[in-house]
Short mmCIF file of the C-alpha atoms (twelve columns), coordinates in Angstrom:
data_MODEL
# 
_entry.id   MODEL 
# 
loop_
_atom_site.group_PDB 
_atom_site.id 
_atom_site.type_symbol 
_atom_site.label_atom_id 
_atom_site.label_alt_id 
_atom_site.label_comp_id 
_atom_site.label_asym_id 
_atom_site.label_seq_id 
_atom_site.Cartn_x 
_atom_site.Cartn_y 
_atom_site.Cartn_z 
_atom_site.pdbx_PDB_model_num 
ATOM 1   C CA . UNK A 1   -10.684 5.775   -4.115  1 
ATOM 2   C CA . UNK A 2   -9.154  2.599   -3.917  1 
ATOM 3   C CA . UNK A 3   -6.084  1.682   -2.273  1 
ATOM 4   C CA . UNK A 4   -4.608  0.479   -5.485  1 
ATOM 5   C CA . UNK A 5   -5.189  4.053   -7.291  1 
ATOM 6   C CA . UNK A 6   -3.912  6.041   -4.134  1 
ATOM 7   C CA . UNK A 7   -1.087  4.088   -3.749  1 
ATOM 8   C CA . UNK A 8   -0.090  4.593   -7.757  1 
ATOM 9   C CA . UNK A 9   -1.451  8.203   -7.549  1 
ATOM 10  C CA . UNK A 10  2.030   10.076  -6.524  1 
ATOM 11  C CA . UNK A 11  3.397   8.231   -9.922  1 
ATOM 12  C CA . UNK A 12  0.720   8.785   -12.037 1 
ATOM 13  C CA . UNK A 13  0.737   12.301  -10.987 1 
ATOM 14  C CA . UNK A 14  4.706   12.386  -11.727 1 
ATOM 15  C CA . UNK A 15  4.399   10.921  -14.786 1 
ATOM 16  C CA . UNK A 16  1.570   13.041  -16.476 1 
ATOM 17  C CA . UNK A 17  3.072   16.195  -15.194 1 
ATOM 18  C CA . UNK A 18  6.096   15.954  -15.611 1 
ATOM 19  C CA . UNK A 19  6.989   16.518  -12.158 1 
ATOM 20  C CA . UNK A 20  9.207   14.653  -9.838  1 
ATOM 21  C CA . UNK A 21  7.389   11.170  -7.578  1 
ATOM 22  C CA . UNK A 22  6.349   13.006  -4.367  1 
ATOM 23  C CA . UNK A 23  8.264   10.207  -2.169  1 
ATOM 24  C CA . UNK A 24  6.488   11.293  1.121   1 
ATOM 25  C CA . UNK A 25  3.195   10.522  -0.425  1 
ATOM 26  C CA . UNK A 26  4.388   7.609   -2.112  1 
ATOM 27  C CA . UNK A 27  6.083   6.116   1.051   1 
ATOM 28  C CA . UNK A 28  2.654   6.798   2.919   1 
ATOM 29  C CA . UNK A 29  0.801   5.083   0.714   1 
ATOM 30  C CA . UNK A 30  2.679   2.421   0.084   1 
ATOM 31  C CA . UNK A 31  2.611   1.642   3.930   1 
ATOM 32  C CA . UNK A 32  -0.427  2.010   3.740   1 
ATOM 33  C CA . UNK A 33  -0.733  -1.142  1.382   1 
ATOM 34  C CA . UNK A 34  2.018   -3.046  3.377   1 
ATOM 35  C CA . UNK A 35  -0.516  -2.973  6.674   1 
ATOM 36  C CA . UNK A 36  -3.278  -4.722  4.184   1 
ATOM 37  C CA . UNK A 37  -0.786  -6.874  2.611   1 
ATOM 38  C CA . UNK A 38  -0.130  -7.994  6.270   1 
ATOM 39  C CA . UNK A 39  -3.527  -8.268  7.642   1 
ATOM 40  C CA . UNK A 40  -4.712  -9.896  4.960   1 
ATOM 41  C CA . UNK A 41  -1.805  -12.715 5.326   1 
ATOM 42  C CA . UNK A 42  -2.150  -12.863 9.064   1 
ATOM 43  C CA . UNK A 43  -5.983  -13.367 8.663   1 
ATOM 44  C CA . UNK A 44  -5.361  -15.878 5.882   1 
ATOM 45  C CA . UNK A 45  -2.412  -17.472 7.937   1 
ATOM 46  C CA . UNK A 46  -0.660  -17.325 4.378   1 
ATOM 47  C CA . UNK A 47  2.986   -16.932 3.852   1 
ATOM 48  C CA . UNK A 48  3.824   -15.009 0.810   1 
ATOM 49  C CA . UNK A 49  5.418   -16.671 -2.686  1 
ATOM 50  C CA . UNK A 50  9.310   -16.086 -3.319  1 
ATOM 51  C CA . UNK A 51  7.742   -15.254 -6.764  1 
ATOM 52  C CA . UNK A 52  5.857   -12.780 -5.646  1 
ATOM 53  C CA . UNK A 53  8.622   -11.197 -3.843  1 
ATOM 54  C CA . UNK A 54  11.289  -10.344 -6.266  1 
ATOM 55  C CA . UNK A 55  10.979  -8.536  -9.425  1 
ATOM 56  C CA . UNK A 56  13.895  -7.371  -11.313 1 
ATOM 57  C CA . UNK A 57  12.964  -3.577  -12.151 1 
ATOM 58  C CA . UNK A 58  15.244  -0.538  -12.878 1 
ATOM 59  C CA . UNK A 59  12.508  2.017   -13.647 1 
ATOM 60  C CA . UNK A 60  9.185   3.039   -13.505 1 
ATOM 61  C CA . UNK A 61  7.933   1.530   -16.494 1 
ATOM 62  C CA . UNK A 62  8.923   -1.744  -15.275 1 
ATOM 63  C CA . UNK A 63  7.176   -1.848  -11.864 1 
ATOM 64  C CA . UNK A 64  3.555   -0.656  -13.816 1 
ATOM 65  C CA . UNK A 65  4.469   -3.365  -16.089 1 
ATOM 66  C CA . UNK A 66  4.753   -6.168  -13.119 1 
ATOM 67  C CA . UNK A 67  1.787   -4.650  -11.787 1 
ATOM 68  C CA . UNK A 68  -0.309  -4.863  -15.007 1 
ATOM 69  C CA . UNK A 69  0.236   -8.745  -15.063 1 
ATOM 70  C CA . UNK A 70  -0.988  -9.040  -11.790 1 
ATOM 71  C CA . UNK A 71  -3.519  -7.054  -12.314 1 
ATOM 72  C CA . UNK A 72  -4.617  -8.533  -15.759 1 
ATOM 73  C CA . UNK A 73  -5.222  -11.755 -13.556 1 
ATOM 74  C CA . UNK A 74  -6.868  -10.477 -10.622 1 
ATOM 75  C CA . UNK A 75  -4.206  -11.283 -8.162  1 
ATOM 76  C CA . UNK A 76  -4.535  -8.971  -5.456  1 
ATOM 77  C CA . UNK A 77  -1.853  -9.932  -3.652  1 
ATOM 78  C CA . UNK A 78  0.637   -9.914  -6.781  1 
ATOM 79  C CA . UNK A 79  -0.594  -6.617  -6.909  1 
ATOM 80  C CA . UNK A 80  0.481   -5.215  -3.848  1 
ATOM 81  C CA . UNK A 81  3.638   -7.092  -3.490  1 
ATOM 82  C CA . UNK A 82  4.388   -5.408  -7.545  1 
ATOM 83  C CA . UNK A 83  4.246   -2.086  -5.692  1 
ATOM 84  C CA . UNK A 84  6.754   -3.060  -3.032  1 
ATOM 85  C CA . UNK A 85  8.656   -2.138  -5.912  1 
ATOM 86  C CA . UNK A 86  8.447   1.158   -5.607  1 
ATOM 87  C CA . UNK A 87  9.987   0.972   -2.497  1 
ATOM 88  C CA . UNK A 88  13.186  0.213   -3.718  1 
ATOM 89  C CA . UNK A 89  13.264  1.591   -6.917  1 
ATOM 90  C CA . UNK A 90  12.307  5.355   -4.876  1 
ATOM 91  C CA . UNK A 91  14.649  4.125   -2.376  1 
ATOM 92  C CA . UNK A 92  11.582  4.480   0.542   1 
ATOM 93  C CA . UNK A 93  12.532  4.139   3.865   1 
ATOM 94  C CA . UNK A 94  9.025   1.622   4.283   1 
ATOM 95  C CA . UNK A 95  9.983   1.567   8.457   1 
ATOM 96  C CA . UNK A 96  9.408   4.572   8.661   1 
ATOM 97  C CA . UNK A 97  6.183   5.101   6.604   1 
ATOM 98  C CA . UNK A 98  5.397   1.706   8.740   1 
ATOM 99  C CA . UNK A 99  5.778   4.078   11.862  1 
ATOM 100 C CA . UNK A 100 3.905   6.956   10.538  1 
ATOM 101 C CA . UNK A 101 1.050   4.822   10.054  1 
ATOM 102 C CA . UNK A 102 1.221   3.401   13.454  1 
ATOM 103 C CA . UNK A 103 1.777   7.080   15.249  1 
ATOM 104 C CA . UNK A 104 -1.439  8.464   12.992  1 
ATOM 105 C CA . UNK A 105 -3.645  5.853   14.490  1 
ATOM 106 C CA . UNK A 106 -2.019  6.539   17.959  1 
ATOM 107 C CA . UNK A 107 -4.103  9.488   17.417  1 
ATOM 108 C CA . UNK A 108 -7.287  8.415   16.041  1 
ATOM 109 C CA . UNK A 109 -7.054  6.003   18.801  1 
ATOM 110 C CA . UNK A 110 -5.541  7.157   21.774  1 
ATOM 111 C CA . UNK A 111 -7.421  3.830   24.117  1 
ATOM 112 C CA . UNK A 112 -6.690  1.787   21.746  1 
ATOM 113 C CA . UNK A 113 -9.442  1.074   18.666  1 
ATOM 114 C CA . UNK A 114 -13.126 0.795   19.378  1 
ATOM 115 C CA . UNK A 115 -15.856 -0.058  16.764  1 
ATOM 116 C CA . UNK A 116 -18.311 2.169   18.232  1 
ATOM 117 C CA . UNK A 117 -15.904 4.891   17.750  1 
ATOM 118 C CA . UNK A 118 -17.966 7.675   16.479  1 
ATOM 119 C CA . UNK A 119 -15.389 8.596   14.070  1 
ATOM 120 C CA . UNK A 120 -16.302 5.934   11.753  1 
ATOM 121 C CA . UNK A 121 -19.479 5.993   9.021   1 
ATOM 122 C CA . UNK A 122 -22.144 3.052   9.294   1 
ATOM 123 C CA . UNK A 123 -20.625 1.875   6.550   1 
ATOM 124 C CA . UNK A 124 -17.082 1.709   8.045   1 
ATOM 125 C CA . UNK A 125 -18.617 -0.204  11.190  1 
ATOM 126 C CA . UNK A 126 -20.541 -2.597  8.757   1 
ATOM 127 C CA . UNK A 127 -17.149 -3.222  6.861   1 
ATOM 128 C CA . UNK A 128 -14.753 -3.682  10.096  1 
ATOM 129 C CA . UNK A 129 -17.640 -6.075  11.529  1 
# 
C-alpha cells in the first residue's frame, strides 16, 4: 500500500459501508503523512504555498474533490496538504497523532534509529540509503 491509499482508507471504508470514519485510524494515518509532508520539505528546504494550505471544505465530498485535482496533476505535495483536510473537517487532534507516531518509533528504536537495524527488509535499507 501506498501512503496515499492508507491514509484515505478509514474514509473509503466509511463511505462504502456505510459506517462511521474510524477517527483513530484516520488521525494515525494522517500523521503519518504530516511526518512525509515534513521531511520531504525539510530535505527540499521548501516552504509550503498559502494555496496549498487552505481549502474551503464542509464535507467529505469536498476534501476527495481537492484531492482529485491534485492528484489529476501529479502534485504530491497538493496531495497531502488536500488531506490536511481531514483534519479539520474530523476535527483530529493531529498533535497528538504527531505524538503517537513519535512514541511508536520510541519503540522500534529505543537507541535511537540505526540502518543496520535488523528490523528492516533489504529493500527498506536500500530505500532509507
Amino acid at each position: 500500500k501506498n501512503e496515499f491509499g492508507e491514509a484515505l482508507g478509514p474514509i473509503k471504508k466509511a463511505l462504502v459501508k456505510g459506517v462511521d470514519v474510524d477517527k483513530a485510524k484516520l488521525q494515525d494515518e494522517v500523521a503519518d503523512g504530516c511526518w512525509y509532508l515534513a521531511k520531504g520539505c525539510r530535505v527540499n528546504n521548501f516552504n509550503i504555498p498559502e494555496e496549498y494550505v487552505y481549502h474551503e471544505v464542509t464535507n467529505v465530498l469536498d476534501c476527495i474533490a481537492v484531492f482529485d485535482e491534485y492528484w489529476r496533476k501529479e502534485d504530491i505535495m497538493g496531495m497531502w496538504c488536500a488531506l490536511l483536510n481531514f483534519v479539520t473537517l474530523y476535527d483530529l487532534d493531529i498533535e497528538a497523532g504527531l505524538q503517537n507516531n513519535i512514541n511508536k518509533l520510541n519503540i522500534r528504536h529505543p537507541n535511537g534509529f540505526n540502518i543496520n537495524n535488523k528490523k528492516h527488509t533489504k529493500e527498506e535499507q536500500d530505500a532509507i540509503k
